[in-house]
TIKENU-418351 format. One record per residue: x, y, z of N, C-alpha, C, O in turn. Coordinates in steps of 0.2 Angstrom, whole numbers, padded with zeros to 4 digits, always signed. Example, Ala and Ser with C-alpha at 12.3 -4.5 7.8 and 13.67 -1.06 7.14 Angstrom:
2
+0066-0028+0039+0062-0022+0039+0066-0016+0039+0071-0017+0042/+0064-0011+0035+0068-0005+0036+0064+0000+0039+0067+0006+0040/
REM end
This chain:
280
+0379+0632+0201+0384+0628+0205+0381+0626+0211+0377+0630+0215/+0382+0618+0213+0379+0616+0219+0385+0618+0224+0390+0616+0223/+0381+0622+0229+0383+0624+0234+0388+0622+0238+0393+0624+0239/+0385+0614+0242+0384+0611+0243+0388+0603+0239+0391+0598+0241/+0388+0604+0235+0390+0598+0230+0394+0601+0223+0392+0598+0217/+0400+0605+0223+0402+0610+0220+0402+0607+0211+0401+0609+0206/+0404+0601+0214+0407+0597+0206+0402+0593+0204+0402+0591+0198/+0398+0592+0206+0391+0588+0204+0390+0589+0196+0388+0594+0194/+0390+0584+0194+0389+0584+0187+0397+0590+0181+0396+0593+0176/+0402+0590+0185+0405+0593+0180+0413+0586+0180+0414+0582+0183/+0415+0590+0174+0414+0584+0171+0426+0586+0171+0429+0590+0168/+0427+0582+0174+0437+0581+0176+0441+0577+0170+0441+0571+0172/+0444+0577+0166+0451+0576+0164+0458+0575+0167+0462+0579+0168/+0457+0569+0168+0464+0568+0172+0469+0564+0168+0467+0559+0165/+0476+0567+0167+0481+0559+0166+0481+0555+0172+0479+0557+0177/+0484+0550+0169+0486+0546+0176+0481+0543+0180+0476+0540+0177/+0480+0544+0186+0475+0543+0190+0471+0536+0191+0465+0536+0193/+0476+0529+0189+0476+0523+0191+0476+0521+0197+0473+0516+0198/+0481+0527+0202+0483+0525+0209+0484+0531+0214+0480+0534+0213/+0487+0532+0217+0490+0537+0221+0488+0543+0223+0484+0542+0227/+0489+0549+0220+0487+0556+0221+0481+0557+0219+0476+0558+0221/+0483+0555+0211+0476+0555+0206+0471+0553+0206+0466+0556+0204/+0470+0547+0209+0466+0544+0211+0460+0548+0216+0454+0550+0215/+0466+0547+0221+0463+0552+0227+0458+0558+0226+0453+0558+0229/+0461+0563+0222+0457+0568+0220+0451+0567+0215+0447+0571+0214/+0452+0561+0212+0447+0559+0207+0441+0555+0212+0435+0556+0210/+0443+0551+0219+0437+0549+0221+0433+0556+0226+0427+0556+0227/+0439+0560+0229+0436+0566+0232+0433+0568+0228+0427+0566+0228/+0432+0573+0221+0428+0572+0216+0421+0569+0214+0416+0572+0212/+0424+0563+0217+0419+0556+0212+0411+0558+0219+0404+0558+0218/+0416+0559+0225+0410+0561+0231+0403+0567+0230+0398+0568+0232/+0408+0571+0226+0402+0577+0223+0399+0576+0216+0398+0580+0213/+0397+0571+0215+0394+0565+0208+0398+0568+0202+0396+0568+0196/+0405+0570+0203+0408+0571+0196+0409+0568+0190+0411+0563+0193/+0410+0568+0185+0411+0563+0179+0419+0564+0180+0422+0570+0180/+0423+0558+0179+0430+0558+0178+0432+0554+0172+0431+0548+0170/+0435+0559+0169+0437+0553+0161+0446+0553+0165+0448+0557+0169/+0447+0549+0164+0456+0547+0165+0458+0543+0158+0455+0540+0155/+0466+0547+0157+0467+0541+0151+0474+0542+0156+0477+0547+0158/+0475+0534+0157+0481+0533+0158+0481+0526+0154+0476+0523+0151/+0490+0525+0155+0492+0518+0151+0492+0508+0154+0494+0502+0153/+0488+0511+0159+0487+0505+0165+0483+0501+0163+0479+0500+0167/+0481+0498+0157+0476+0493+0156+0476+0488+0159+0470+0485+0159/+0482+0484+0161+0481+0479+0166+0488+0479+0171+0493+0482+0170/+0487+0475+0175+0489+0473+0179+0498+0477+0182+0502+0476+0177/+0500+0479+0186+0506+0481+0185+0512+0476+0189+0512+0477+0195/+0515+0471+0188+0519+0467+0192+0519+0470+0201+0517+0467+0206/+0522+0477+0200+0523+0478+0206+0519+0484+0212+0519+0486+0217/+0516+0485+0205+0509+0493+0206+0503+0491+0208+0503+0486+0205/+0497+0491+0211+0494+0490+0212+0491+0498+0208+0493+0504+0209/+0482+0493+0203+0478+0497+0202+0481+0500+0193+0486+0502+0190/+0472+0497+0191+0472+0500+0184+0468+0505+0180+0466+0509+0185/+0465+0508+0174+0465+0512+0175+0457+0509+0175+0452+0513+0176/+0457+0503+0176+0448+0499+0175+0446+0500+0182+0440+0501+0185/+0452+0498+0187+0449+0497+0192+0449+0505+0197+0447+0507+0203/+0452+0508+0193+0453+0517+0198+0443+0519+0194+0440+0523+0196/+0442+0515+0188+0434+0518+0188+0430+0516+0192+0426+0520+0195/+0431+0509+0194+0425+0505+0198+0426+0509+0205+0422+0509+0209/+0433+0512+0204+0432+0514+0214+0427+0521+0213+0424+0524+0217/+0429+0522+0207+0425+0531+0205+0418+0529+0206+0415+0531+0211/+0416+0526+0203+0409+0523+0202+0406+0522+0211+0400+0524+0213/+0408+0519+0214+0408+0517+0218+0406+0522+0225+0402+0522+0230/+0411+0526+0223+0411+0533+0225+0406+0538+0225+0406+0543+0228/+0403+0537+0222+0399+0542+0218+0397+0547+0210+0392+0550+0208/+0403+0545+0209+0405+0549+0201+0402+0543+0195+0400+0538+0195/+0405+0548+0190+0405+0544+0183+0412+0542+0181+0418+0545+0182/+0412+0539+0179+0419+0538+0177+0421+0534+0168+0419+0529+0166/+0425+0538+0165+0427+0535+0161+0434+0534+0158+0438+0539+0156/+0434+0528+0158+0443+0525+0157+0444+0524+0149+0441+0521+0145/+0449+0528+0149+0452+0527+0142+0460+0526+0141+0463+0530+0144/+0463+0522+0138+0468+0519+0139+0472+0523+0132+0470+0523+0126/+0476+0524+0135+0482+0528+0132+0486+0532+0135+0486+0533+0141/+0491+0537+0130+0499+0539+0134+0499+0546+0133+0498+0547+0127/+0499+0551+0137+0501+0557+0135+0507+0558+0131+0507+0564+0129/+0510+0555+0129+0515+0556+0124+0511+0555+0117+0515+0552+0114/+0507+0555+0114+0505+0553+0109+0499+0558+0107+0494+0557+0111/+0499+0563+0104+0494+0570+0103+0489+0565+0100+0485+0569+0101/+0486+0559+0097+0483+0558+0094+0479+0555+0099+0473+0557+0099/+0481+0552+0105+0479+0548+0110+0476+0553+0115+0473+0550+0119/+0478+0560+0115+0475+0567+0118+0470+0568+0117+0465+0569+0121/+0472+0570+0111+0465+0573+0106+0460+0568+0108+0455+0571+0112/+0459+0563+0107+0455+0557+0106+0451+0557+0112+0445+0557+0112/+0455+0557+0119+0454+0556+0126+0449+0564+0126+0444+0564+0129/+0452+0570+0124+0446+0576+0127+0442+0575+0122+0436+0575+0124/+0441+0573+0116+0436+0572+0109+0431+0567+0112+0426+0566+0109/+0432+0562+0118+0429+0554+0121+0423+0556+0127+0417+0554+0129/+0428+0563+0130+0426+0566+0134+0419+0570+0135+0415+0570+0140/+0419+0575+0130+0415+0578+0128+0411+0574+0125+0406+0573+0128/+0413+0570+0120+0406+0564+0117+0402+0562+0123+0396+0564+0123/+0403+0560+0129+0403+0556+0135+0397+0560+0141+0391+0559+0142/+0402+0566+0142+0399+0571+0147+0395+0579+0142+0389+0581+0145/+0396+0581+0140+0396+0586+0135+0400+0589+0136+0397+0594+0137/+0407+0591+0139+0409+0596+0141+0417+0594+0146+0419+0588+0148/+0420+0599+0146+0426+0597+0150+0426+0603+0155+0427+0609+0153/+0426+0602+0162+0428+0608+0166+0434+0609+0172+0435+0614+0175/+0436+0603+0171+0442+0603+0174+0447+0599+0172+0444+0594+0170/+0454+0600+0171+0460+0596+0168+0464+0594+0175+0464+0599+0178/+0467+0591+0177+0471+0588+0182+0478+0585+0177+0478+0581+0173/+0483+0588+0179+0488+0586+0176+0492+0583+0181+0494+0586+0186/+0492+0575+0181+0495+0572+0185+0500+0568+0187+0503+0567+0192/+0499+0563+0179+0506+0561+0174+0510+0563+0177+0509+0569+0179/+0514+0561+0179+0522+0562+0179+0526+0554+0179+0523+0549+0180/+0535+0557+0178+0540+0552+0179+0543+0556+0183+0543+0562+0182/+0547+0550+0188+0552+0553+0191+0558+0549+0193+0559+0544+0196/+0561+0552+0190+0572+0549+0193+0573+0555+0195+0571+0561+0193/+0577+0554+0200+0580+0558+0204+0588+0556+0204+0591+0557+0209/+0592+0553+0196+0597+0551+0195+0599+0558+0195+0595+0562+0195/+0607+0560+0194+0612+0564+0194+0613+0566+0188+0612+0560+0185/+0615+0571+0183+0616+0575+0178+0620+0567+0174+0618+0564+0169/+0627+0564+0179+0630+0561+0172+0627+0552+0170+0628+0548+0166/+0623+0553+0177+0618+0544+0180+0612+0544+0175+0610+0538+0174/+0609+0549+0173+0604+0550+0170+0604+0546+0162+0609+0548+0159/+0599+0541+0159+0601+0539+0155+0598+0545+0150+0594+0549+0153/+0599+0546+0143+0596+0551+0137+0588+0549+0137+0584+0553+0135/+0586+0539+0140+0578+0540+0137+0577+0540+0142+0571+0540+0142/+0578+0542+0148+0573+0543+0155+0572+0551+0156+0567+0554+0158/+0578+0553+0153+0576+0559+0152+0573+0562+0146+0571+0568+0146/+0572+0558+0142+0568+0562+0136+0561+0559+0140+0558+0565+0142/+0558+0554+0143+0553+0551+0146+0549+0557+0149+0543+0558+0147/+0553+0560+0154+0553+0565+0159+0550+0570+0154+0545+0572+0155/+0552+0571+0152+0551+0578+0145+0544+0575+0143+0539+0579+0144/+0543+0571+0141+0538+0570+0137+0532+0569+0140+0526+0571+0138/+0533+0565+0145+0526+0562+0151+0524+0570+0153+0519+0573+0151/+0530+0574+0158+0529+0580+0161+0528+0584+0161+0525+0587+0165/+0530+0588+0155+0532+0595+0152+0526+0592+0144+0520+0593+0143/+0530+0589+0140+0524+0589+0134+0519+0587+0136+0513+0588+0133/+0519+0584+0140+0511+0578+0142+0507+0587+0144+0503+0591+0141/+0509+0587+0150+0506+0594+0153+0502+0599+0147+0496+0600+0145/+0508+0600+0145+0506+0605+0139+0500+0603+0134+0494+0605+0136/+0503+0600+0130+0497+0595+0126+0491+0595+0128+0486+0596+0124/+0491+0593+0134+0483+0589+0137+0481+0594+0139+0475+0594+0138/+0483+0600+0140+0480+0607+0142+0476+0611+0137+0470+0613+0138/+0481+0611+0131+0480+0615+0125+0473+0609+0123+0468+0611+0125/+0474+0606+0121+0467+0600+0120+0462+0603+0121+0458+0605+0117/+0462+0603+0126+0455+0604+0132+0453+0612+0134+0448+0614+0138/+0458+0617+0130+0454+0625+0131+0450+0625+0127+0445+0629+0130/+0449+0624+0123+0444+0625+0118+0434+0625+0122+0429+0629+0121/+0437+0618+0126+0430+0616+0129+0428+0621+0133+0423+0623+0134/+0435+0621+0138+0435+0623+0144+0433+0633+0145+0432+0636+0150/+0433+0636+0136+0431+0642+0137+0425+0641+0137+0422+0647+0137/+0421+0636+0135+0413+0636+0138+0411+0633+0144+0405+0632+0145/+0414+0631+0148+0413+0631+0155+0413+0635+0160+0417+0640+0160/+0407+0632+0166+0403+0638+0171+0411+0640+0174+0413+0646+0174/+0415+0635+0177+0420+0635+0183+0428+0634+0180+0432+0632+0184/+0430+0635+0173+0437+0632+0169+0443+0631+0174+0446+0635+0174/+0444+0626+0177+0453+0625+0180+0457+0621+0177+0455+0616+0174/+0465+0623+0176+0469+0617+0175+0472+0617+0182+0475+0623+0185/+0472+0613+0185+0479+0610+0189+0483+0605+0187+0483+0601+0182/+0487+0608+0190+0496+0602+0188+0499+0601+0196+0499+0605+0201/+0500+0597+0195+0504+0593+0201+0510+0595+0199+0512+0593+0194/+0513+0599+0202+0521+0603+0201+0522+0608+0206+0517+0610+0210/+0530+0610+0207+0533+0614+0213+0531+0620+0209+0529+0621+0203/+0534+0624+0215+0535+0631+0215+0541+0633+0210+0544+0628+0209/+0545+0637+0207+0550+0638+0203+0554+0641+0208+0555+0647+0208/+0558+0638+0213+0561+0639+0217+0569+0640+0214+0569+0636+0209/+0574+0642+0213+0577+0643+0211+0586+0642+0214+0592+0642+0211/+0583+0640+0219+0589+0639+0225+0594+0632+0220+0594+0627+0217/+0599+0636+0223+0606+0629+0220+0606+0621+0223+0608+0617+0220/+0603+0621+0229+0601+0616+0231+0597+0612+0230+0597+0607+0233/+0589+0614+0224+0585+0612+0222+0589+0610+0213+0588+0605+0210/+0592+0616+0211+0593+0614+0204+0601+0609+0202+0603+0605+0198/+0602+0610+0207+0608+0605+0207+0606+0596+0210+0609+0590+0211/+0600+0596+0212+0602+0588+0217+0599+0585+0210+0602+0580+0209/+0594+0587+0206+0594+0581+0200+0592+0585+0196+0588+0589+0197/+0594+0586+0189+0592+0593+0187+0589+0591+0181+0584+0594+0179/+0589+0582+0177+0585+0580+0174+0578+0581+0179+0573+0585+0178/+0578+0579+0182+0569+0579+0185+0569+0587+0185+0565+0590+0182/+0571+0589+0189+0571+0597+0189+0568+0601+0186+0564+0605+0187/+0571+0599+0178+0572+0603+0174+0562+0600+0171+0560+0603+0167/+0560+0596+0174+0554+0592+0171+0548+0595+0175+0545+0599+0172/+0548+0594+0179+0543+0597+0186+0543+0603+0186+0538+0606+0188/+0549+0606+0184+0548+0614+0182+0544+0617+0176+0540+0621+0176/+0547+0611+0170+0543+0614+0165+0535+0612+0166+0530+0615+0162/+0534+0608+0171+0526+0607+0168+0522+0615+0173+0518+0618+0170/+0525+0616+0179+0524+0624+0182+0524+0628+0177+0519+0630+0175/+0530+0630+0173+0531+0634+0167+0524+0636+0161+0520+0640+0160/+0526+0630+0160+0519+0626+0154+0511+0630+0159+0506+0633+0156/+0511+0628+0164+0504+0630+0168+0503+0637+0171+0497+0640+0171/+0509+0641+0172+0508+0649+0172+0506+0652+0167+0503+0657+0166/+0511+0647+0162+0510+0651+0157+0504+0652+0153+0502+0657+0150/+0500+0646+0154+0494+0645+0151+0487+0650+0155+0482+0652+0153/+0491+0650+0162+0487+0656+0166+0487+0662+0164+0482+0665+0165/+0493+0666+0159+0493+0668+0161+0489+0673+0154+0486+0678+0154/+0491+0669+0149+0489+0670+0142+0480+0669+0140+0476+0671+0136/+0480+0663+0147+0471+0665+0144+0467+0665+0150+0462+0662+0151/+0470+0673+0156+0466+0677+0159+0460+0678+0156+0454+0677+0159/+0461+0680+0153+0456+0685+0149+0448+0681+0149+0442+0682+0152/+0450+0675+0146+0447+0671+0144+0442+0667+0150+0437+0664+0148/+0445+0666+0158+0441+0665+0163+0443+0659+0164+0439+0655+0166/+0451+0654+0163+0452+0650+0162+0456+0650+0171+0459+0655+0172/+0455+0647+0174+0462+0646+0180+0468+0641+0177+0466+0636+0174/+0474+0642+0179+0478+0638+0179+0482+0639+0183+0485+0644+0183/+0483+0634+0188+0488+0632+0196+0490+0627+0196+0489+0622+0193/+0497+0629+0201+0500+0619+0201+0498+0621+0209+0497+0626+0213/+0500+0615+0209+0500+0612+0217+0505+0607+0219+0504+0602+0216/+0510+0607+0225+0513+0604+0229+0514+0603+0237+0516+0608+0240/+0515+0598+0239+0515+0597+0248+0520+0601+0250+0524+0604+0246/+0520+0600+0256+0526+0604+0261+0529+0595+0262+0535+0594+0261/+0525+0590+0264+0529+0584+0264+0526+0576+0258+0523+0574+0253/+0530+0576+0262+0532+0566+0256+0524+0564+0254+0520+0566+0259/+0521+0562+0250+0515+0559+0251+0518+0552+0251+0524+0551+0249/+0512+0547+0253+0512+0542+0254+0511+0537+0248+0506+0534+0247/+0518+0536+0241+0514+0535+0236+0519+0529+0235+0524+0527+0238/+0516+0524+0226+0520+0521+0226+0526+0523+0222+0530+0519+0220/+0529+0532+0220+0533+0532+0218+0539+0534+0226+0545+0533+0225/+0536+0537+0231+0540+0538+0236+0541+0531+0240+0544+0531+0245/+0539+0526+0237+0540+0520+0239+0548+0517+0236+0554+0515+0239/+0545+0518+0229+0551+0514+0224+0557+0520+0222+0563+0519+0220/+0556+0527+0223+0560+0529+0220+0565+0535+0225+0570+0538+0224/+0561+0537+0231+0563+0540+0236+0567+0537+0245+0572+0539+0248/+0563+0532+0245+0565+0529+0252+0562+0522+0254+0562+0521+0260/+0559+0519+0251+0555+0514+0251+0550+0514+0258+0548+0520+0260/+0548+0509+0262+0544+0509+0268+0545+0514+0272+0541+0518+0273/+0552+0516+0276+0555+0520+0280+0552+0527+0278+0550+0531+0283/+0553+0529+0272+0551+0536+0269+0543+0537+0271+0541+0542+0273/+0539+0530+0267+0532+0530+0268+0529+0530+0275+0523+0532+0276/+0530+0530+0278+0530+0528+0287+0530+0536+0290+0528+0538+0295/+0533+0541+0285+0536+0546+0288+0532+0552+0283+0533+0558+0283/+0526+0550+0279+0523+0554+0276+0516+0555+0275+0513+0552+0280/+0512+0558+0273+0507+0560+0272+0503+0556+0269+0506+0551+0268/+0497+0555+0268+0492+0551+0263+0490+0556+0258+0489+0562+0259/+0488+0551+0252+0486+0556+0248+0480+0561+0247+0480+0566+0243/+0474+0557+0252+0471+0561+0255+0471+0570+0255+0467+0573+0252/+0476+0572+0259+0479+0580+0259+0480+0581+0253+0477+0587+0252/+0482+0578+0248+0483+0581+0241+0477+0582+0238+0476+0587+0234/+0472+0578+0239+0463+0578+0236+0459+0582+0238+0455+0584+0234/+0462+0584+0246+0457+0588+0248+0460+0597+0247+0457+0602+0247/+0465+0596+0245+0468+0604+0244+0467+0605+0236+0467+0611+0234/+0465+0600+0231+0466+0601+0227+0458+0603+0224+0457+0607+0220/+0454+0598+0227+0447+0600+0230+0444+0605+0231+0439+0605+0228/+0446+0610+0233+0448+0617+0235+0450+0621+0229+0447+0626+0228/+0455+0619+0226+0457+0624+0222+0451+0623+0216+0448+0628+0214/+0450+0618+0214+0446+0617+0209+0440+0621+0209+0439+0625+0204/+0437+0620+0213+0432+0623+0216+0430+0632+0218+0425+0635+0220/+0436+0634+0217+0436+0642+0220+0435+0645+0211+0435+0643+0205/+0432+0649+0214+0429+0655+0206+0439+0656+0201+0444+0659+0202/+0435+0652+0196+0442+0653+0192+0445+0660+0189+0450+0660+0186/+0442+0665+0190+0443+0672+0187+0448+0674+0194+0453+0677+0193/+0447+0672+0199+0450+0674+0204+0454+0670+0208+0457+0672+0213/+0455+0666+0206+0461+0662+0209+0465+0658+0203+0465+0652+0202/+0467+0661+0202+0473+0657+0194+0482+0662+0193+0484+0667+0194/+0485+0656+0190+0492+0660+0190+0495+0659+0197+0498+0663+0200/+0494+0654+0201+0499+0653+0207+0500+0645+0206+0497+0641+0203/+0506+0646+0212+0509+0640+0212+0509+0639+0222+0513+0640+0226/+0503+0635+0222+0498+0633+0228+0503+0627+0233+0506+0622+0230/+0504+0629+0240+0507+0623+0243+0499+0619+0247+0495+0622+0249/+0499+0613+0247+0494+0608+0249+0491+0612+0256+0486+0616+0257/+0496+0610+0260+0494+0614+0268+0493+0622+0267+0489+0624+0272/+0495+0626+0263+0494+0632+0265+0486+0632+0261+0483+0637+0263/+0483+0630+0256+0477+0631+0253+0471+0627+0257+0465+0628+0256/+0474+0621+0262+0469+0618+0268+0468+0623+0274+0462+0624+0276/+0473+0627+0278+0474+0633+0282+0470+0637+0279+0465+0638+0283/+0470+0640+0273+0466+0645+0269+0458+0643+0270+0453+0647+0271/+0458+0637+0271+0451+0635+0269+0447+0633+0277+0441+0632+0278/+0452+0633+0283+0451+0632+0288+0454+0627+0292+0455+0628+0298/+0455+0623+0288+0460+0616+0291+0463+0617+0296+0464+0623+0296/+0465+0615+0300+0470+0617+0307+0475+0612+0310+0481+0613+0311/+0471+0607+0309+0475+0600+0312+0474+0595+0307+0469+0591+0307/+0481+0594+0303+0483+0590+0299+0485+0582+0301+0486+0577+0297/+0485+0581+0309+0487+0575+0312+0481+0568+0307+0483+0562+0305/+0476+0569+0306+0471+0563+0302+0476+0561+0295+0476+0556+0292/+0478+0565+0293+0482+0564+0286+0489+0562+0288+0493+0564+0283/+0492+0558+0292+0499+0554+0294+0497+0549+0291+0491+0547+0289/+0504+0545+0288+0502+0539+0285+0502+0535+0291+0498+0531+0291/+0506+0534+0296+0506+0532+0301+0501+0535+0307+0504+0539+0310/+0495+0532+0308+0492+0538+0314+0499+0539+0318+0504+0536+0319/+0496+0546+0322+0499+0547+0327+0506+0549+0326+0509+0552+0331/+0509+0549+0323+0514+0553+0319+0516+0561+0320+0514+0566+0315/+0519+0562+0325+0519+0569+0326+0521+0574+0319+0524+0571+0315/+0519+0580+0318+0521+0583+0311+0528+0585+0310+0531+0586+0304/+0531+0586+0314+0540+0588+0316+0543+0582+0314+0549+0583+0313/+0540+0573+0312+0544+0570+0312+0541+0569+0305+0544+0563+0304/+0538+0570+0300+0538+0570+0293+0542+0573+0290+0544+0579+0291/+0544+0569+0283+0549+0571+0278+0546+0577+0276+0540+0577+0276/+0550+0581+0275+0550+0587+0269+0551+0586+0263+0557+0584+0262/+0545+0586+0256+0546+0586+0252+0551+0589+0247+0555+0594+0249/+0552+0587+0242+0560+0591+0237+0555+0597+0234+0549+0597+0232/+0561+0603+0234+0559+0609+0229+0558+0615+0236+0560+0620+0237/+0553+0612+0239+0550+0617+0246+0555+0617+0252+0554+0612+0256/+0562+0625+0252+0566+0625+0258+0561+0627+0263+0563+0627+0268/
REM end
């Protein structure tokens, strides 16, 4: 492994990663010349989204990495298969999985329609699962094996399981699904961690579905999430797997000190950013 250039030539599995978090961490990635295959559903244009999964390559590319787009849904095991079977044709190998995919409503137990929550299920928790289980096979001949998942802590508080428990019940399982997966193939030299902020990242889902501009003005860049995630990727997988990692405390760990550059508003003091949901 290059010292210096940790991910150089290894070769990342993302859902998602047309825009926001995923992105991020795929161009901080893309900087240490990694190969990134992404299969998200964005092949063109989104009314109100910016960024597809063509144009999240060209920035990969641009960036320094490899990148390859493949178009399809985590909900579809055929469409899984096919995205690690494209991957390995592509790069030889898969050595990191980034679960990133998600949906999120934050409606109320009786607000919650049956398909947004079956959605939730399927993008979140089976997506997770799936794309995971796909990719071990490869991932037990790799130098560095990680899965990350973008998921909370299993917090357990009434505060947290009561404010929307469809979502809840979704973001939990993909943590679930990724302990779980830590903890069954220890053995095996595999890591598996989720990772989530202490506050709001600056996305287009905290735009549309948490607080619109107001919220965004008061939150993070996704940046902090690429570079913490950065971090865990890269740490020896024998030794660091089976945890449920907060963003700032694995930048602290790594040195980090002064988080003021990662304001989505420069100059934003930290006392005055949102606290993300799940983390009292």
């Amino acid at each position: 492994m290059n010292d210096l250039r940790p991910l150089a030539g290894k070769t990342i599995l993302m859902s998602g990663g047309s825009r926001g978090i995923g992105l991020a961490i795929a161009l901080r990635a893309a900087a240490d010349g990694a190969n990134i295959a992404l299969i998200a559903k964005t092949d063109t244009p989104h009314p109100k989204l910016e960024g597809t999964v063509h144009t999240a390559a060209r920035q990969i590319r641009d960036a320094g990495g490899q990148a390859l787009p493949i178009v399809g849904d985590v909900r579809d095991d055929d469409a899984i298969t096919e995205a690690v079977l494209t991957a390995i044709g592509e790069f030889g190998g898969i050595d990191v999985v980034v679960n990133n995919a998600s949906v999120i409503d934050l409606s109320g137990t009786l607000e919650l329609s049956a398909k947004k929550y079956d959605l939730m299920q399927d993008v979140n928790v089976r997506g997770t699962f799936l794309m995971s289980r796909a990719a071990l096979p490869t991932l037990k001949d790799a130098e560095n094996p990680h899965i990350l998942s973008l998921s909370p802590p299993l917090n357990l508080s009434s505060r947290w399981l009561g404010a929307h428990t469809g979502y809840t019940l979704a973001k939990y399982g993909m943590t679930m699904a990724t302990l779980g997966i830590a903890a069954e193939f220890a053995p095996d030299g595999i890591a598996a961690n989720t990772l989530w902020p202490r506050t709001t990242i600056a996305t287009a889902a905290v735009q549309f579905a948490l607080g619109g501009d107001r919220m965004t003005r008061v939150s993070r860049t996704p940046e902090i999430y690429a570079d913490a995630a950065y971090e865990v990727i890269t740490r020896p997988a024998r030794l660091y797997t089976g945890q449920s990692l907060i963003v700032e405390d694995v930048l602290e760990d790594a040195g980090v000190t002064d988080f003021s550059g990662y304001a989505a508003v420069p100059g934003t003091p930290d006392e005055a950013l949102f606290p993300d949901i799940f983390l009292d």
